[in-house]
C-alpha positions as CSV (number, residue, x, y, z in Angstrom):
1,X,139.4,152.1,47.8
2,X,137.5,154.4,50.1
3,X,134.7,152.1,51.6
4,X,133.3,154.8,53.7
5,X,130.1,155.3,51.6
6,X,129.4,151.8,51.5
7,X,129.9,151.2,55.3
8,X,127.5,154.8,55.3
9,X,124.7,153.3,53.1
10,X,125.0,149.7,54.8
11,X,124.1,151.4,58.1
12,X,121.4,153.7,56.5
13,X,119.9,150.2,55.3
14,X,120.4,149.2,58.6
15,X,118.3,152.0,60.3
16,X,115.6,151.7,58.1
17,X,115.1,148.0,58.7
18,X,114.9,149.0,62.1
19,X,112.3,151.6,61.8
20,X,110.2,149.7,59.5
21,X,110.4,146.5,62.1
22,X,109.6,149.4,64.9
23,X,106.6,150.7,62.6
24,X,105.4,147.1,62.1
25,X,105.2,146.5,66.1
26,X,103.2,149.9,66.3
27,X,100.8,148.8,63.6
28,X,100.3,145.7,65.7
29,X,98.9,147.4,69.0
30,X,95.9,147.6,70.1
31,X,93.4,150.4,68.8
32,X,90.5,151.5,69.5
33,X,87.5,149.2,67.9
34,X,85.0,147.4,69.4
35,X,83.4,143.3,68.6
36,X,79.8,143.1,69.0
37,X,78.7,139.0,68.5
38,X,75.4,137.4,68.8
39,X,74.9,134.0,70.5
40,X,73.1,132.6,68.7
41,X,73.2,133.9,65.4
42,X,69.7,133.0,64.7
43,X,67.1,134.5,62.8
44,X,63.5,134.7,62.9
45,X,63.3,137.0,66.0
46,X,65.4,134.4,68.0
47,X,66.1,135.3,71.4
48,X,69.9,136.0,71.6
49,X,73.1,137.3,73.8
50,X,74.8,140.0,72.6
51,X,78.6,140.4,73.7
52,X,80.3,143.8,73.3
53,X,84.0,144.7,74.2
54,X,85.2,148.0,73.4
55,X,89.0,148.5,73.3
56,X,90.7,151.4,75.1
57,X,93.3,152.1,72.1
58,X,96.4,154.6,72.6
59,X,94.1,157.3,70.6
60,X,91.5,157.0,72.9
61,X,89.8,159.8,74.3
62,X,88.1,158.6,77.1
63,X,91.9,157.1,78.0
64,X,92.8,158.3,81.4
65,X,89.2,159.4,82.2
66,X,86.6,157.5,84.7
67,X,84.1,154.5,82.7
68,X,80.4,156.7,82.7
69,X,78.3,155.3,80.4
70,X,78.4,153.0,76.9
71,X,75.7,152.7,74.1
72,X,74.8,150.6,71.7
73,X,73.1,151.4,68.5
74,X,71.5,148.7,66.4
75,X,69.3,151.1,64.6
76,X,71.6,152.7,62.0
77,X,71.7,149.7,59.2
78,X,68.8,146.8,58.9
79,X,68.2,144.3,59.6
80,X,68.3,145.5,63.3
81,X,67.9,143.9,66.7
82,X,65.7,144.3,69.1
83,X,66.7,145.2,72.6
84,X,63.5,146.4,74.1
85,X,63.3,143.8,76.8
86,X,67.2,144.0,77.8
87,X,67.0,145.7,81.6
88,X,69.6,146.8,84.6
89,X,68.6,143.5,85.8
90,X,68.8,141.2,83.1
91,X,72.5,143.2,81.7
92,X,74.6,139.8,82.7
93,X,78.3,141.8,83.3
94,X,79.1,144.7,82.6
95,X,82.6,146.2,83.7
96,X,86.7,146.3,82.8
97,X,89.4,143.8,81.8
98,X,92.7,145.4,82.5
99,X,95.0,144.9,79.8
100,X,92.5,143.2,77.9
101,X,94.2,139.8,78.8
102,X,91.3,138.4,80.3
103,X,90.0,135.3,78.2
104,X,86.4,136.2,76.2
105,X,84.1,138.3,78.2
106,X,85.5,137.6,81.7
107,X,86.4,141.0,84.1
108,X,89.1,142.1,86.6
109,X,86.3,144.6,87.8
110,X,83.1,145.0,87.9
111,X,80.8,148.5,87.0
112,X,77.8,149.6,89.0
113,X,74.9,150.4,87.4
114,X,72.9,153.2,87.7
115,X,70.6,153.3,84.8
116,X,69.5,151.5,81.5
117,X,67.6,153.2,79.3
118,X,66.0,152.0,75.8
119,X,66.4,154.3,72.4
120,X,65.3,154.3,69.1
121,X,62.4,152.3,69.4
122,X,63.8,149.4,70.8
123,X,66.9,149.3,68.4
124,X,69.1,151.2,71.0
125,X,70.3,150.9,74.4
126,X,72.4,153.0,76.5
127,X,73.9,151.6,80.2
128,X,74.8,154.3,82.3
129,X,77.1,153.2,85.6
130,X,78.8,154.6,89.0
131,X,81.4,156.2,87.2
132,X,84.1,154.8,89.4
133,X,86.3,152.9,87.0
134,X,89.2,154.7,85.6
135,X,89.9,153.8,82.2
136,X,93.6,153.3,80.7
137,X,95.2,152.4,77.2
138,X,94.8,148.6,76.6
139,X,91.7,148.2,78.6
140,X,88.5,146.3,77.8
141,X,85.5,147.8,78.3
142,X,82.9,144.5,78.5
143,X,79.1,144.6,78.5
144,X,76.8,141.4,78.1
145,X,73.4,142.3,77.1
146,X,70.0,140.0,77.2
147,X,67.8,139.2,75.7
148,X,68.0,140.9,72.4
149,X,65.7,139.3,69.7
150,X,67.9,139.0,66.6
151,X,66.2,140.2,63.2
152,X,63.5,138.1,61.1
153,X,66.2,138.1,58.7
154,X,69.6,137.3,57.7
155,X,72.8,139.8,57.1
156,X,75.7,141.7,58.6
157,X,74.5,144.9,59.4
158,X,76.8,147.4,61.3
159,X,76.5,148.5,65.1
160,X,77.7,151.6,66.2
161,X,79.0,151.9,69.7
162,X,79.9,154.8,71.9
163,X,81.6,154.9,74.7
164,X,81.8,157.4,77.5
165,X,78.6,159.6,76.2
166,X,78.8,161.7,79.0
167,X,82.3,162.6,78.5
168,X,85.4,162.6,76.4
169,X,83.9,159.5,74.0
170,X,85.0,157.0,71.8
171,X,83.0,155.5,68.9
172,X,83.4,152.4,66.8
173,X,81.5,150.4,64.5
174,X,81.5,145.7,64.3
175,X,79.0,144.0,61.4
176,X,77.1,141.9,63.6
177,X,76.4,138.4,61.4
178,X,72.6,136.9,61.8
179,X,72.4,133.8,60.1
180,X,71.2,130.1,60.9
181,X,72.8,128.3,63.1
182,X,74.0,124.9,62.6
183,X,75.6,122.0,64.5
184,X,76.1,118.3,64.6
185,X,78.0,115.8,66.9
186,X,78.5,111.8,66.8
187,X,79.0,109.7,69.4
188,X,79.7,106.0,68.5
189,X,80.1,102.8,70.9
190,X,83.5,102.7,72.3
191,X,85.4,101.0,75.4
192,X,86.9,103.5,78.1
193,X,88.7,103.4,80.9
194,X,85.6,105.3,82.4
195,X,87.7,108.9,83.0
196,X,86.6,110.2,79.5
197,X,84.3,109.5,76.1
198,X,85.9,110.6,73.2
199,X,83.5,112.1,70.6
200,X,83.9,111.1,67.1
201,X,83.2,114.4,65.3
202,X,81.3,117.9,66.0
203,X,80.5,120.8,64.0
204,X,79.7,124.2,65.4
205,X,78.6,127.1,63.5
206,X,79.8,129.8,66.3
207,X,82.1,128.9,69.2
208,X,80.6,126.3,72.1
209,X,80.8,123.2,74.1
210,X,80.7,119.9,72.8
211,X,78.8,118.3,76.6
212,X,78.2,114.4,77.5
213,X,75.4,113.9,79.6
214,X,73.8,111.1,81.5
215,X,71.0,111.9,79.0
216,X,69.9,113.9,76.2
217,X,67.5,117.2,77.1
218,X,67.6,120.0,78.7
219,X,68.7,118.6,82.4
220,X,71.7,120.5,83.9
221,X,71.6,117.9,86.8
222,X,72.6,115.0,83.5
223,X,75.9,117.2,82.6
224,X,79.1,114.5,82.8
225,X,81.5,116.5,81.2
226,X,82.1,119.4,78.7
227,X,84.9,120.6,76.5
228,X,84.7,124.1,74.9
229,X,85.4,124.3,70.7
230,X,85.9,127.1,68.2
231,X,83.6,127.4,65.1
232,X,84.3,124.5,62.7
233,X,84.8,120.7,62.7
234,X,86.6,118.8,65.0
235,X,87.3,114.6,65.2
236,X,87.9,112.9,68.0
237,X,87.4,115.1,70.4
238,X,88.2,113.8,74.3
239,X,85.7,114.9,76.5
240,X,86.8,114.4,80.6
241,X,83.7,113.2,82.7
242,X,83.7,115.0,86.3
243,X,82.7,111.8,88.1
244,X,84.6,108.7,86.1
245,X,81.7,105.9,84.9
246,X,82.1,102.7,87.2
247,X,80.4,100.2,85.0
248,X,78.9,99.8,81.3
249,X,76.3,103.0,80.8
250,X,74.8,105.1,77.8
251,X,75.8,108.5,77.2
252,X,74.7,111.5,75.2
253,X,76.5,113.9,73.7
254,X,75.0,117.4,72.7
255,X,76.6,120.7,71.1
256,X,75.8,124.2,73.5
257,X,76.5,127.6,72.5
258,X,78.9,129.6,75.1
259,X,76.2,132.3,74.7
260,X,77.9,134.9,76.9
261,X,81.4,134.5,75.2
262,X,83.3,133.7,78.6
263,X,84.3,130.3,77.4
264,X,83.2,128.8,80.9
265,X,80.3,126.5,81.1
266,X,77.3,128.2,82.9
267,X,74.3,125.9,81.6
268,X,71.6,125.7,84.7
269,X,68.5,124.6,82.1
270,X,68.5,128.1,80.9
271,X,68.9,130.3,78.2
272,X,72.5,130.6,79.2
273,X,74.9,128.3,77.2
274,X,71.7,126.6,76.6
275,X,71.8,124.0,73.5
276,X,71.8,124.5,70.1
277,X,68.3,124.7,68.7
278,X,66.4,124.2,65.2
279,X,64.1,126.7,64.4
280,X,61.7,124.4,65.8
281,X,63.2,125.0,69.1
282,X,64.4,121.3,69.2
283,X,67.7,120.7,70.2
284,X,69.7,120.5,67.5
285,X,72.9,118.2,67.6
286,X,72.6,115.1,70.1
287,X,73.6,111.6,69.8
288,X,73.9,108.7,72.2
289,X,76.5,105.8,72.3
290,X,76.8,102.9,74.6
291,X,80.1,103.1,76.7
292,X,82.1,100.4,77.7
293,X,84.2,100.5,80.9
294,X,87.3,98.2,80.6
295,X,88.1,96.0,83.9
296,X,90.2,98.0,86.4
297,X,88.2,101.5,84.9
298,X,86.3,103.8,86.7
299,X,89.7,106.0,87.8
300,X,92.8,105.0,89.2
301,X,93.2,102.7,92.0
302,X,96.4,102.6,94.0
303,X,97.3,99.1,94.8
304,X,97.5,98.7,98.5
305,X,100.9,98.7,100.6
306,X,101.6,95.0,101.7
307,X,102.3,95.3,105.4
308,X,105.4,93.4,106.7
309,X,104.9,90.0,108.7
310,X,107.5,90.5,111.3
311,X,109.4,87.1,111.8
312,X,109.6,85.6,115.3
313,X,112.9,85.5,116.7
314,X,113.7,81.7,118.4
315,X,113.8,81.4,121.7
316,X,117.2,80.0,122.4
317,X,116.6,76.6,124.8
318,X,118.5,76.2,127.7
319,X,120.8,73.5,128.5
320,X,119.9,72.1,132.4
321,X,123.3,72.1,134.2
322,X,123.6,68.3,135.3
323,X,123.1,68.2,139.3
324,X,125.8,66.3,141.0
325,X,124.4,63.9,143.6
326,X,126.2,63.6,146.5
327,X,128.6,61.0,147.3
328,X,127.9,58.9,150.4
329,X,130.4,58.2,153.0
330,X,130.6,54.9,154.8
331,X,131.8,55.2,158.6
332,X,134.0,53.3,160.4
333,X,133.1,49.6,161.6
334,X,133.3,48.9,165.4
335,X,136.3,47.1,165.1
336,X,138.2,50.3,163.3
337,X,139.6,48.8,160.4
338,X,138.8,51.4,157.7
339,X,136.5,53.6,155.8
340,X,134.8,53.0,152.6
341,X,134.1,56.2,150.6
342,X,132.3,57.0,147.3
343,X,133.3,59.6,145.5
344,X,132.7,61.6,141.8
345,X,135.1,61.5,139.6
346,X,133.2,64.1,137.6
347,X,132.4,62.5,134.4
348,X,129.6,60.8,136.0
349,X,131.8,57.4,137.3
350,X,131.9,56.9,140.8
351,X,134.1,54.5,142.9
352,X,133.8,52.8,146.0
353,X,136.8,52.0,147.9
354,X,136.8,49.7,150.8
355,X,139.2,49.7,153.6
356,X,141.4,47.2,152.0
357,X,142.4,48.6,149.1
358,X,139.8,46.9,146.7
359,X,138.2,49.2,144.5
360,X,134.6,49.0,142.2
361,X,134.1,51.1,139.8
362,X,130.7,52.6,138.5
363,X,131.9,54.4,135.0
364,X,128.8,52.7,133.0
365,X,130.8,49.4,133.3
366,X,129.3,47.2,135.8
367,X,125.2,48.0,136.6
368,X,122.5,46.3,139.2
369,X,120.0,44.8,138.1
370,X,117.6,45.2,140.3
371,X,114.7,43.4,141.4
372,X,115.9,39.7,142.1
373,X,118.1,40.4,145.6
374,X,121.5,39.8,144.5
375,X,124.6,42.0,145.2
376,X,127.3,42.5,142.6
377,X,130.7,43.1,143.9
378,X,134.0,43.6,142.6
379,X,137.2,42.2,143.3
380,X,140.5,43.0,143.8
381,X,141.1,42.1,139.2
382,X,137.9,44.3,138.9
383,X,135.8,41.6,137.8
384,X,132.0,42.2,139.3
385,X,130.9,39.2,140.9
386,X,126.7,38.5,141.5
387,X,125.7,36.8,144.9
388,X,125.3,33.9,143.0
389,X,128.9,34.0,141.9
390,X,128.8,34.4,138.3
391,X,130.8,36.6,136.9
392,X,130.1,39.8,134.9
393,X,132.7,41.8,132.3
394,X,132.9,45.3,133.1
395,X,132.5,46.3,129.9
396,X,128.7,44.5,129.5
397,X,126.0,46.8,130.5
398,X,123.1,45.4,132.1
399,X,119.5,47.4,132.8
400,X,117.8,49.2,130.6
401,X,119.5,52.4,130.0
402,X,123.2,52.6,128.2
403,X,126.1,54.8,130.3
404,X,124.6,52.8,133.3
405,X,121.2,55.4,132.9
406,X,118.3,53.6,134.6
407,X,114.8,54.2,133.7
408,X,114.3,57.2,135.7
409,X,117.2,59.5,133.8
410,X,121.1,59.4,134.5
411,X,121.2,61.0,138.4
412,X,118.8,58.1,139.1
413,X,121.2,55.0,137.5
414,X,124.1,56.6,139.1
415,X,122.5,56.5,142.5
416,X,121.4,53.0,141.9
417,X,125.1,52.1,140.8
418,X,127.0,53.9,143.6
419,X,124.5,51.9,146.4
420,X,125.2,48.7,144.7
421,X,128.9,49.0,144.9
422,X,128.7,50.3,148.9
423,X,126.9,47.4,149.4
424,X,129.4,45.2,147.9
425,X,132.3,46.7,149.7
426,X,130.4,45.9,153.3
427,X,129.9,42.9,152.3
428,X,133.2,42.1,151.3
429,X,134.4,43.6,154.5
430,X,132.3,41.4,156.3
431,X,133.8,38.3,154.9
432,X,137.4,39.4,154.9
């Protein structure tokens, strides 16, 4: 079977998917139109601000050529505004967004003006500038007139917009709604950490800021913290405060419009992003709620760093070194017949020697007790005999201090013992 015509018409299919996605995408671009909004919508001659941004499309003929001049026509369907009083000085922007990314009514650059000049009895206005913005597909051309006095009445009448009247231009048409606007907001009791309240609901007939203040009015000075909101209803909506609340306060909350369309809060006590009003001129949506700042609130705290205690490294004591004493020397007696020596034997024992061979030793075996005048002497069995006679066992200690350690340390007792034994040798020299 030949499947050539099928593989033909599959691909056909194909190519026309293709298209159609690529003529979808076209449909999609940008064209040229223009948006023309009132803020607020208010009747009853309300004093508003009217937002306009004409888009450069890919038909456009003023595309490629310099930005001269726009006008704005409220005259051609009723009920009609009134922009008598708008003036060069009271135009709030005027200018380009390139590529038309720019959020609401905000501009890459700005137009000079040269001239503003009322038309149609009030109903008209045309802004001429410097000329000396080029103008390319995808652009936004943005003006931001004030005040314009919406009609007595409601509706959606039509306002017809030209752009470059001095050149190649461009016209468009945007129904312009005028109606009553309405708002409400509630604010309950509620426990915070102090970095934010969180609004229970808020309803907003046109697009506009939901703002907690110290206290309700007109004060831009009492403005803790904002959060901009689309038309509709919104619940729980968390509202950042710029300086976090330290202890237990009451706040208000109130709904502003964003009257110029740039979605950043410019609210001085003005007209600008000024509150939402009755036809009274009252504000309109407020409500105030006792906040609650949890223990610890008031913003984040870092703990502090515990600084080290540095331990103090012993001091190693020192050992004394024992100091020898000296070992006296007895001399030779007249008649020549010896020498009796004392000497160390290094573990703190000295012993006397006399010239016949006897020997006394120290070693912490035989002590003097001093005080009473008698002489202790040892014999030739090494049994320590008093003046008195008596005898004394080596291995009995007598003083106060064990080791044969007087009072005054151990150098002292071995001085003591080593004299008591020299003694005894001369003695028993003497009666030998």
């Amino acid at each position: 079977m030949n499947t050539r015509p099928t593989a033909r018409l599959a691909l056909c299919a194909g190519l026309l998917v293709v298209v159609g996605a690529a003529t979808g995408v076209a449909a999609t671009a940008q064209t040229t139109g223009v948006a023309v909004d009132a803020t607020p919508t208010d009747t009853d001659e309300a004093e508003s601000t009217h937002t306009v941004v004409f888009t450069v499309g890919p038909d456009a003929e003023s595309a490629g050529g310099n930005f001269d001049s726009i006008r704005v026509d409220y005259s051609r369907e009723t009920p009609s505004a009134d922009v008598s009083n708008v003036g060069a000085g009271t135009v709030e922007r005027i200018g380009v967004d390139r590529g038309g990314d720019d959020v609401g009514t905000r501009l890459d650059e700005t137009a000079t003006i040269n001239e503003v000049t009322g038309e149609a009895d009030g109903s008209a206005i045309l802004v001429e500038t410097a000329g000396a913005l080029g103008l390319s597909e995808g652009d936004e051309v943005v003006v931001v007139l004030r005040p314009v006095q919406n009609p007595q009445n409601e509706g959606t009448p039509s306002a017809e917009v030209t752009l470059n009247t001095q050149g190649a231009a461009d016209t468009a048409t945007d129904a312009v709604t005028y109606e009553a606007t309405s708002a409400s907001v509630s604010l309950s009791d509620q426990r915070t950490d102090g970095d934010s309240v969180t609004v229970d609901s808020a309803t907003l007939s046109e697009g506009g800021w939901v703002v907690v203040l110290n206290e309700g009015g007109r004060n831009a000075d009492a403005v803790r913290g904002r959060t901009y909101l689309s038309a509709g209803s919104h619940s729980d909506v968390e509202v950042s405060l710029d300086e976090p609340a330290s202890s237990d306060t009451e706040l208000t909350a109130q709904v502003h419009h964003d009257t110029n369309g740039d979605r950043l809060f410019d609210y001085s006590g003005g007209n600008v992003d000024r509150p939402y009003e009755n036809a009274d001129g009252n504000i309109q949506a407020s409500d105030t709620g006792q906040v609650t700042v949890d223990e610890g609130g008031g913003g984040s705290t870092s703990a502090p760093t515990p600084t080290a205690t540095p331990t103090p490294t012993p001091t190693p004591t020192t050992t004394p070194t024992p100091t020898q004493t000296a070992t006296p020397t007895a001399t030779e007696d007249g008649d020549g017949s010896g020498t009796t020596e004392i000497s160390s034997d290094g573990d703190g024992s000295e012993t006397a020697t006399d010239g016949d061979g006897a020997t006394a030793t120290d070693g912490g075996e035989a002590a003097a007790e001093g005080g009473d005048g008698s002489e202790t002497t040892t014999d030739d069995e090494g049994t320590a005999t008093d003046g008195s006679g008596a005898a004394t066992d080596g291995d009995d200690d007598i003083g106060s201090g064990g080791g044969g350690t007087g009072a005054d340390g151990p150098g002292f007792g071995a001085v003591v013992a080593a004299t008591a034994l020299l003694l005894a040798a001369l003695t028993a020299r003497r009666r030998g």
